[in-house]
C-alpha positions in Angstrom: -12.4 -19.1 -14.0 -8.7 -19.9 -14.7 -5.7 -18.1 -15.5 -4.5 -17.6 -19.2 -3.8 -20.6 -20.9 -0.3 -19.2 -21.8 0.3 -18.9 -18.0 4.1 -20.3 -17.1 3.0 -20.2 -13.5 1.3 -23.0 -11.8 -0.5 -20.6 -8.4 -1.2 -22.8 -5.6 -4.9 -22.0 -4.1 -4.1 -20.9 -0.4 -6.6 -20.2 2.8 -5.7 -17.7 5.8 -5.8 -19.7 9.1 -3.6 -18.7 11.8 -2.2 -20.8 14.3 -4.5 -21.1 17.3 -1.8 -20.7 19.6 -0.3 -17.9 17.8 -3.8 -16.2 18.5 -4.0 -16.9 22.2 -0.1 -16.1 22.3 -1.9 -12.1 21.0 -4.6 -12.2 23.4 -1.8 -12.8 26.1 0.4 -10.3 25.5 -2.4 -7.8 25.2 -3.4 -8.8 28.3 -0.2 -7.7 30.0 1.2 -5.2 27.8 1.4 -1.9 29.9 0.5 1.5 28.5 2.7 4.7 29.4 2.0 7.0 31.6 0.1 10.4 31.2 2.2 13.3 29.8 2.1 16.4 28.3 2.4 14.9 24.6 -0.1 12.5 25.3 -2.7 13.8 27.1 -3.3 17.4 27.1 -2.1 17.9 23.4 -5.3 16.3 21.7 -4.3 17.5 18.2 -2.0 14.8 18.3 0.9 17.2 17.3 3.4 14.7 18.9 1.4 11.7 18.1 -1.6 9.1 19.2 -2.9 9.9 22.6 -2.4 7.9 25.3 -7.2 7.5 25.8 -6.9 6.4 21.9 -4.1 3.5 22.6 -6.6 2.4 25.9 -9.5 2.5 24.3 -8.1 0.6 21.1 -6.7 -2.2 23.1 -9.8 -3.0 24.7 -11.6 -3.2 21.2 -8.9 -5.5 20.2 -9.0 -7.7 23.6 -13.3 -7.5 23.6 -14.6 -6.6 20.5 -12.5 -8.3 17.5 -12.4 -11.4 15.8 -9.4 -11.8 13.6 -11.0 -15.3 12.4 -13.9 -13.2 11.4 -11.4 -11.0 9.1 -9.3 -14.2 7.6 -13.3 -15.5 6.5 -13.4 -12.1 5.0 -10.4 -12.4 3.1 -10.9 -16.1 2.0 -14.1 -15.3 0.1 -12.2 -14.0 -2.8 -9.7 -16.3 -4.4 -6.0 -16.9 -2.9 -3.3 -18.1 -4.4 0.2 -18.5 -3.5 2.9 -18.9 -6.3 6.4 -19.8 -6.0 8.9 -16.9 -8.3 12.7 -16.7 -9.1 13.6 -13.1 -7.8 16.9 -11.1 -9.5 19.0 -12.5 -6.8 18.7 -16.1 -7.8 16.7 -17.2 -5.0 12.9 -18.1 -5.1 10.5 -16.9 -3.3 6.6 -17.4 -2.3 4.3 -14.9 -3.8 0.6 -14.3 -2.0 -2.0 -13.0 -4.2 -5.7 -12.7 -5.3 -7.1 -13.1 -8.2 -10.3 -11.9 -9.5 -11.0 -13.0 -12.7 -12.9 -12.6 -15.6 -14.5 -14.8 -18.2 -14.7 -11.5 -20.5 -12.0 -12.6 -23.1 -11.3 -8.7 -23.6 -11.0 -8.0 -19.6 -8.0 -5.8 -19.2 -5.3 -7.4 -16.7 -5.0 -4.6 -13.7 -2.2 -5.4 -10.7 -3.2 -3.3 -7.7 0.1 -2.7 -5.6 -0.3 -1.9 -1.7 2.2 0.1 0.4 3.1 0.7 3.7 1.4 -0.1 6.7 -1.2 -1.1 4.1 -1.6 -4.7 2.8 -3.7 -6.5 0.4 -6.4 -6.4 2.4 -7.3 -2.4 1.8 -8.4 -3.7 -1.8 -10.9 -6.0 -0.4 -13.4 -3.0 -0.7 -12.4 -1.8 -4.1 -12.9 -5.4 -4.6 -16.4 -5.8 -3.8 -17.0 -2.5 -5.7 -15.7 -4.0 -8.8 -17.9 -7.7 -7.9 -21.1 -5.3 -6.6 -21.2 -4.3 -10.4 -20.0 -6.4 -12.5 -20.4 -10.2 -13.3 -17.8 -12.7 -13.4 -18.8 -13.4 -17.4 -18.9 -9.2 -17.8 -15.9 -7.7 -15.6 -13.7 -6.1 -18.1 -11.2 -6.5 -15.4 -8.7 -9.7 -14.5 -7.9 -8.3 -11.0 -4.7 -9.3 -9.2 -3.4 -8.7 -5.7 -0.5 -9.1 -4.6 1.4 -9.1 -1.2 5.0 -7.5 -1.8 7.5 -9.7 -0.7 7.9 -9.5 2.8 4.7 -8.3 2.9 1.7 -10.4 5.3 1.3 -14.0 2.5 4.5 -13.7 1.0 8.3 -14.8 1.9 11.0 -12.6 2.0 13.1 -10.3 1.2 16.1 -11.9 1.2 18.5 -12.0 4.9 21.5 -12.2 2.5 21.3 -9.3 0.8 20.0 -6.4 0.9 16.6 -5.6 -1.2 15.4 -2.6 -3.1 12.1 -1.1 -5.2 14.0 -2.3 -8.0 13.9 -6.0 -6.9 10.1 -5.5 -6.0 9.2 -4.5 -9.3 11.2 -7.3 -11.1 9.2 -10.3 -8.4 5.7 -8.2 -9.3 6.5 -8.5 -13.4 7.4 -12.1 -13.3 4.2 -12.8 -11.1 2.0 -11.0 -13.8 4.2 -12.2 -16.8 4.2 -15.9 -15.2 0.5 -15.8 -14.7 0.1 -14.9 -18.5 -0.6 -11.5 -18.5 1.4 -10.2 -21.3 0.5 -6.6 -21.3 -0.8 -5.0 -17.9 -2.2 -2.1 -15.8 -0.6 -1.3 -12.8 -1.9 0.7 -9.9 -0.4 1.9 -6.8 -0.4 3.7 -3.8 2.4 4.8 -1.2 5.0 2.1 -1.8 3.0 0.9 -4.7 3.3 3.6 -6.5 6.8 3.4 -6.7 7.0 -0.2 -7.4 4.3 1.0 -10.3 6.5 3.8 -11.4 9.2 1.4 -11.6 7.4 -0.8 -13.8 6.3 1.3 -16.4 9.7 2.3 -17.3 11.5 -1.0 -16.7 9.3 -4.0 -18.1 7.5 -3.5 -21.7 4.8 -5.7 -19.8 3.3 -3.1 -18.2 1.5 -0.7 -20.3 0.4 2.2 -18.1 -0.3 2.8 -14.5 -2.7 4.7 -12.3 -1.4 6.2 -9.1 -3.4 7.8 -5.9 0.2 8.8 -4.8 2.7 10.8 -6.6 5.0 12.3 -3.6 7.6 15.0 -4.8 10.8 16.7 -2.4 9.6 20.0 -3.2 8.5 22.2 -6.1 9.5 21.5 -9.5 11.7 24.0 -11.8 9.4 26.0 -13.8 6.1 25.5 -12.9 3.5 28.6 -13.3 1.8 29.4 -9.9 -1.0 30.3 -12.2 -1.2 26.1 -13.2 -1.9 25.1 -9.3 -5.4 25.6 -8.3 -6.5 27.5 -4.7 -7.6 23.8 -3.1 -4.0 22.8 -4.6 -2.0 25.4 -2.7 -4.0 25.1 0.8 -3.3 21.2 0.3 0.1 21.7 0.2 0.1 22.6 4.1 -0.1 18.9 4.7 3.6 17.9 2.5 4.7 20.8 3.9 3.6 19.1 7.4 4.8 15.4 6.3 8.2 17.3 5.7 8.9 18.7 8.4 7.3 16.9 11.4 5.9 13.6 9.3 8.6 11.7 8.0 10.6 10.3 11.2 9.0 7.0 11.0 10.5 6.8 7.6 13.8 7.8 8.2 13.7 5.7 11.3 12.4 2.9 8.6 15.6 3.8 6.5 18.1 4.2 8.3 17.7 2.3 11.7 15.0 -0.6 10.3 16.9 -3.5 12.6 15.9 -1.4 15.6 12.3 -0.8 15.1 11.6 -4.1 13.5 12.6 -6.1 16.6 11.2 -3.5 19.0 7.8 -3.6 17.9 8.0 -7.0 17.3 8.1 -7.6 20.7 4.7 -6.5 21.4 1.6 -5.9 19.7 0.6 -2.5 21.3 3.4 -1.1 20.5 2.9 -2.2 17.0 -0.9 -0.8 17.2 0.8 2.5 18.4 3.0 3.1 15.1 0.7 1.7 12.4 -2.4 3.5 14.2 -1.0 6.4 14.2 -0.7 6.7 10.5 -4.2 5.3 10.0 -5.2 8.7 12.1 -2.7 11.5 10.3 -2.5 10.5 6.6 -6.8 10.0 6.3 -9.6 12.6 6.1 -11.2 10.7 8.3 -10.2 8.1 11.2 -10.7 4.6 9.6 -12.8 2.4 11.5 -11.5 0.3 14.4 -12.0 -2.7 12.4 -9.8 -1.6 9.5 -7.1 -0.2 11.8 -7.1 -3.7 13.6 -7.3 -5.8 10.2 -3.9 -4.1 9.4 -2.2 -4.2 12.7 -3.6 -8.0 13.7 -2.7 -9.1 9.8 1.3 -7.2 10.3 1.4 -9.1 13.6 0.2 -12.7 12.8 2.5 -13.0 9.8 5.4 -11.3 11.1 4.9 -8.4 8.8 6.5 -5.7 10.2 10.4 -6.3 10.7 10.2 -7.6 6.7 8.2 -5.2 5.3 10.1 -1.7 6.2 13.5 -2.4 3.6 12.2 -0.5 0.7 12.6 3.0 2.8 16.3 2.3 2.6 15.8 3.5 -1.0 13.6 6.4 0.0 15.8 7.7 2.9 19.0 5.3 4.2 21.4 5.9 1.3 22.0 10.0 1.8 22.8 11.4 -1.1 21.9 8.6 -3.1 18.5 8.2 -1.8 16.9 8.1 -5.3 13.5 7.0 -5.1 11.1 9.6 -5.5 8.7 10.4 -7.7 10.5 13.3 -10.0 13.7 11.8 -9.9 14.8 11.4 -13.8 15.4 8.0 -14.2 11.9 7.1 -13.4 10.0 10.1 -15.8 7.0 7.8 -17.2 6.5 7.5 -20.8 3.9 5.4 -21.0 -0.2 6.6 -19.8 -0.4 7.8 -17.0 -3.4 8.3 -14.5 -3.3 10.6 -11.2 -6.0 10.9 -9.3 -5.7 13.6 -6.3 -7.2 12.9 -2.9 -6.3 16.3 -0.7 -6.1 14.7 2.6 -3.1 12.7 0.9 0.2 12.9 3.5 1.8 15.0 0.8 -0.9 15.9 -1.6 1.4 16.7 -4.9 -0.4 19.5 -7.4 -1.6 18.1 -11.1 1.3 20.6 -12.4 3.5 18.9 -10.3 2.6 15.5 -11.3 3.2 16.3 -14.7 6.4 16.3 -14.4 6.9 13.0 -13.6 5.4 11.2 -16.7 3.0 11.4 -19.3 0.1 12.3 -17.0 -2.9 11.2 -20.0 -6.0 11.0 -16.9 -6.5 13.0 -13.6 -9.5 13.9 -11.5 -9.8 16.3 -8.2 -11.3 14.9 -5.4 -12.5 16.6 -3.0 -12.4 14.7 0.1 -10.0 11.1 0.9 -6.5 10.3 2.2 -3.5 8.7 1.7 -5.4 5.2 2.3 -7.8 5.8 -1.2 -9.0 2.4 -1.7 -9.9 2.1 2.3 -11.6 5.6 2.9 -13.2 5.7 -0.8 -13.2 2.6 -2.5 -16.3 3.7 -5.2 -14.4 6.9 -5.8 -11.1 5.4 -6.5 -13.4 2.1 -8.6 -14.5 4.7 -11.0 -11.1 6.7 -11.4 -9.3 3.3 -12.7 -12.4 2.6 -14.9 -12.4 5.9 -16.1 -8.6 6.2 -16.4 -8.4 2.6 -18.6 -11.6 3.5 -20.5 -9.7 6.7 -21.9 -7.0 4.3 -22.9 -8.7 2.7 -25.5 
């Protein structure tokens, strides 16, 4: 399989291996990081109202010192093709670009770009992924699936440490990587940051022909909307945005507005980078993700320097005051084009179909039942079948 033969891009094929001493340089520090204390917030109060408990971050260092393999995850993620690809970003500088590609020989296979977020990474397609590969063929897939790492994301260089980066510049490097690869019309999909970075492209690149989102966060309740339009599961979801609000967002903010701080402090050690990306793995799911997945993300932020690069794009959401503009309902970024929503209720601010339809041409949308904010780690089948179904009703 091969990439269009119109493609202006000429993807380099690339294999995870991390340095050997950057590995024993982990299983060092883990080895004499200290954990805090016992207190009150993180040891009696078990509902983690003031975050991860203090038995968790034990127990979760001695899986990662015993009972891990991160060579065992890069094997994982070098069975599916990897590319790396070298793009001219709006500021005039080039960048590397990380992706996979899963492609089809079907000459009708519609070109999908599934777009990660934060703490997530490529890596939480890798199940959608084998969904996708479990029932289809490579001559059938109707599918040409890429993957990208955002810039500054695990793979990929950047952002820039001359000027300062936004969504906007995201979306322009993701366009030129599908454009480039010859992918002259395309689906986009995202999640958390991905779904802004999709948002983004539907309205600013004629490339991208629709989008499907698992994450559609809003300030608060739109003008006009009949109570009678948001269903009973709707309104007892809302608790949890109401939650992210007002006791779930200081991460984010600290991401926005303070960024140089908390890059370089958990930079400097790996449990305390375990402690802020685990704890999100634990509030923003139905259910705990596994160990394994919790590590993949943590061990993949730490061996490619993820973190301290990765966090910019909340300077959009929440370091500019007043100006902060990127959020789902703000009017510059109503959708036009198809849109498809689909609703997992154990999202970190689960948004109301009324509510989404006030973003954008909302065409598709199904009501799950059970899933989080991390869709494509907690129900990979589910969220498969929502895409298919969502670009079937395209056509």
């Amino acid at each position: 399989m091969s990439f269009p033969q119109g493609a202006s891009l000429k993807p380099t094929k690339f294999v995870a291996k991390a340095d050997d001493k950057k590995l024993s340089l982990l299983k060092q520090l883990l080895e004499i990081c200290p954990i805090g204390p016992p207190t009150y917030e993180n040891t009696t109060r078990l509902d983690r109202q003031y975050g991860v408990g203090r038995q968790w971050l034990i127990d979760m260092k001695d899986t990662w010192l015993n009972n891990y393999d991160w060579r065992n995850t890069e094997e994982r993620i070098n069975s599916f093709p990897n590319y790396t690809v070298d793009i001219k970003a709006r500021d005039g500088d080039t960048y590397t670009v990380h992706f996979l590609a899963v492609l089809s020989e079907n000459p009708k296979a519609v070109p999908v770009c599934l777009l990660h977020g934060w703490p997530g990474s490529f890596i939480e397609f890798l199940k959608f992924l084998d969904v996708a590969k479990s029932k289809y063929s490579a001559k059938d897939i109707p599918y040409h699936y890429i993957v990208p790492s955002l810039p500054g994301y695990a793979y990929s260089g950047g952002p820039s440490i001359k000027t300062e980066w936004n969504n906007e510049d995201i979306a322009y490097v993701m366009n030129q990587l599908m454009v480039g690869l010859g992918f002259s019309g395309y689906i986009a999909h995202g999640g958390d940051i991905g779904s802004f970075i999709s948002r983004i492209l539907a309205v600013r690149y004629d490339d991208c022909k629709a989008i499907h989102l698992n994450f559609c966060l809003i300030g608060g309740e739109p003008k006009g909307i009949n109570p009678a339009d948001v269903t009973s599961d709707e309104k007892t979801a809302l608790g949890r945005l109401t939650e992210f609000a007002t006791n779930g967002n200081a991460y984010a903010k600290e991401h926005g507005t303070k960024g140089g701080t908390i890059g370089l402090a958990l930079s400097s050690s790996p449990l305390a980078l375990l402690s802020w990306i685990g704890e999100k793995y634990i509030e923003w799911t139905d259910e705990t993700p596994s160990a394994q997945d919790i590590l993949d993300s943590v061990c993949l932020y730490w061996m490619t320097d993820t973190f301290p690069r990765s966090i910019y794009p909340y300077i959009d959401y929440f370091g500019r005051g007043d100006k902060s503009t990127i959020f789902h309902d703000h009017p510059d970024y109503y959708v036009k084009k198809p849109v498809g929503f689909s609703y997992f209720p154990f999202e970190l601010g689960p948004v109301p179909l009324a509510w989404a339809k006030t973003t954008g041409n909302v065409v598709w949308h199904r009501a799950h039942k059970s899933g989080g904010h991390f869709a494509a780690i907690e129900k990979p089948e589910e969220l498969f079948q929502d895409q298919e179904d969502f670009i079937a009703s395209l056509k």
